[in-house]
N, C-alpha and C positions, 0 to 999 in steps of 0.2 A: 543195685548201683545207684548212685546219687541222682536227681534228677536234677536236668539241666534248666537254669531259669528263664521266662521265655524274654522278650527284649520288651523292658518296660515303659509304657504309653511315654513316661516323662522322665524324665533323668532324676535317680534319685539324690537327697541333697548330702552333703561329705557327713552330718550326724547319723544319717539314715543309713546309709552304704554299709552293708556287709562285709565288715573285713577279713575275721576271721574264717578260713573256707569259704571264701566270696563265691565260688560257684554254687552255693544253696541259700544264694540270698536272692529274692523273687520280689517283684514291684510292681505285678501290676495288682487292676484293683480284682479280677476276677478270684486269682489269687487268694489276696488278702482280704475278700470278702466272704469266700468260703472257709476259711480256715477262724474267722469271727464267726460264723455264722452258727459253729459247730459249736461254739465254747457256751461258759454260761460267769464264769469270774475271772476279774482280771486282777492285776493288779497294780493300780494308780501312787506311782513316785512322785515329791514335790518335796521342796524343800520349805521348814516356816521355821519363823526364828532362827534358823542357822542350822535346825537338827533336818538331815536328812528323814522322808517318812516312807514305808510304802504298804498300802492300803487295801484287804483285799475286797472288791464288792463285786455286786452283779452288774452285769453289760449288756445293751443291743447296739445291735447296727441297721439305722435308717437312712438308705443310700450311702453315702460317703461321710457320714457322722456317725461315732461311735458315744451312746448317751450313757448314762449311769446318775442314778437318785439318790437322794438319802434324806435324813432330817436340815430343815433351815439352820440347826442349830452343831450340826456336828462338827467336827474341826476339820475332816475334809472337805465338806460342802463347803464352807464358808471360807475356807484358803483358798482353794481354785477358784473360787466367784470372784475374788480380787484379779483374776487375770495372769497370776504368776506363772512361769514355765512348771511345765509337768510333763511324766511320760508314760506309758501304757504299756502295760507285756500280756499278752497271753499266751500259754502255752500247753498245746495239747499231746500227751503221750502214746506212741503210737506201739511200742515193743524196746524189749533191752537186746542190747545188741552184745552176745557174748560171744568174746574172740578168743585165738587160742594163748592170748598172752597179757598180761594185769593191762598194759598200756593201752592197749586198742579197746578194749571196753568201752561202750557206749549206749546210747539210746537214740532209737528212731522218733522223732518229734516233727509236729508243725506248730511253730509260733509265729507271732508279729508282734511287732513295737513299734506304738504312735508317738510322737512328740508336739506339744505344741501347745496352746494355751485354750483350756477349756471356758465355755462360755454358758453363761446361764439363762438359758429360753424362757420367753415372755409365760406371766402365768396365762395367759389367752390358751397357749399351745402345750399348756402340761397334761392336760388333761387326756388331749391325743395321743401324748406322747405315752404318760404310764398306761393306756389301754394297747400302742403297739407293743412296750415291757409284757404287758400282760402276757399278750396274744401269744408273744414270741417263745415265751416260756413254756405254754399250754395253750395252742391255739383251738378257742373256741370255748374258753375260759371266763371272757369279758364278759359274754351274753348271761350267764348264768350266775354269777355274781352281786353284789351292791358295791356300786361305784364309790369311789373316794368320795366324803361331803367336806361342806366346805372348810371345817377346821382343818379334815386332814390334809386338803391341799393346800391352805397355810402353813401347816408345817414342813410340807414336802417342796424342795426343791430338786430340778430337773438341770443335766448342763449336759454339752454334749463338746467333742471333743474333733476338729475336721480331719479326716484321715489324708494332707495334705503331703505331711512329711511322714511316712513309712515304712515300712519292712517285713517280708516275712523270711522265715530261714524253716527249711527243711531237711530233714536226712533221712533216707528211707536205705534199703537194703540191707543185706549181709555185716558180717564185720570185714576188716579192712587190714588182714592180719599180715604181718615180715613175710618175704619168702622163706628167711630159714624157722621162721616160727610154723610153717605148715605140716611138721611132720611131729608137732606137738602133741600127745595121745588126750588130747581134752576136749569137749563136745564142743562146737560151732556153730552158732546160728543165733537164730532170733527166738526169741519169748514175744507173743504178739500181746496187744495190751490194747480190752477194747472196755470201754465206759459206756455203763448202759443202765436203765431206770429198770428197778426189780417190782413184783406185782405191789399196789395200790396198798397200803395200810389205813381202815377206817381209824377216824376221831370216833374216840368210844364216848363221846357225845352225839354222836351223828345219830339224828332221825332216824326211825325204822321208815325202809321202803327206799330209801334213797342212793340208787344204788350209782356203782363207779361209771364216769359217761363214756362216751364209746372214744373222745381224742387224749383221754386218757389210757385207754387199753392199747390205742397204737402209738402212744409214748413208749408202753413195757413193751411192744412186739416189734420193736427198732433191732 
């Protein structure tokens, strides 16, 4: 059955509000921080010159900003550093929901959409910021590494996005099929659908001796 959304710290604003099946639209930030916290791409809508865009990259979440990098030069970086409205989806697949009738078909998901205007962090605090990217991806990743130098962080810019106006929307359970559709002879239920990292494939340049580190082995045994 659907779960019910709990009552959110702040009133969501009329863009943000779930209207569609409002009751699996959720606001608070516990929520919407776990359900980021899982994902690893989002993908970033704006509009430039008039052509709608939407962009898919990778994402963290540091407390109630949701950040994302790329090159100084790319045409996303460089749109959103202007300040323009933009908005954020992620969306994670939980199972397909197969009911006994073409209409009711569905899928179990958790997503959120952020709206609001991204801003572009001093280079003082990029440096912080791509080591928490790092960490978040492979924690324990930064230590063993060679850090950005300093071209590279010329070229990289960092922005991050405040999760002030949001939303998550979930649906979890069964299908949701007619009454007179239940005596339908077609299988019912859920296909569960889990995302997960397979064993380690070396670079067949990798040094002898250098073997997989250990917060990588508990990436594949998630």
């Amino acid at each position: 059955m659907n779960q019910i959304a709990p009552k959110p710290a702040t009133a969501p604003s009329a863009r943000s509000r779930v209207v569609r099946v409002g009751d699996r639209g959720h606001y608070d930030a516990a929520t919407l921080h776990a359900i980021l916290d899982a994902g690893y791409v989002c993908h970033v809508g704006f509009v430039q010159d008039g052509q709608p865009m939407v962009i898919p990259t990778a994402y963290w979440r540091e407390g109630d900003h949701l950040y994302i990098h790329g090159s100084t030069k790319s045409r996303m970086a460089m749109a959103l550093a202007t300040g323009i409205p933009a908005s954020v989806a992620v969306t994670l697949l939980d199972g397909l929901v197969l009911a006994r009738s073409a209409f009711h078909h569905s899928m179990n998901y958790r997503s959120v959409v952020a709206m609001g205007v991204f801003e572009k962090i001093p280079d003082a605090h990029k440096m912080a910021a791509l080591e928490a990217f790092t960490e978040r991806v492979a924690p324990g990743r930064w230590a063993e590494i060679r850090a950005p130098n300093q071209q590279e962080m010329k070229g990289t810019m960092v922005l991050r996005l405040p999760l002030t106006e949001a939303s998550a929307k979930i649906r979890s359970g069964p299908p949701k099929d007619d009454a007179e559709d239940m005596s339908v002879p077609a299988w019912a239920g859920v296909l569960p659908f889990a995302q997960g990292f397979d064993a380690p494939v070396a670079d067949p340049l990798l040094a002898a001796g250098v073997a997989v580190p250990d917060y990588l082995r508990a990436l594949t045994s998630r």
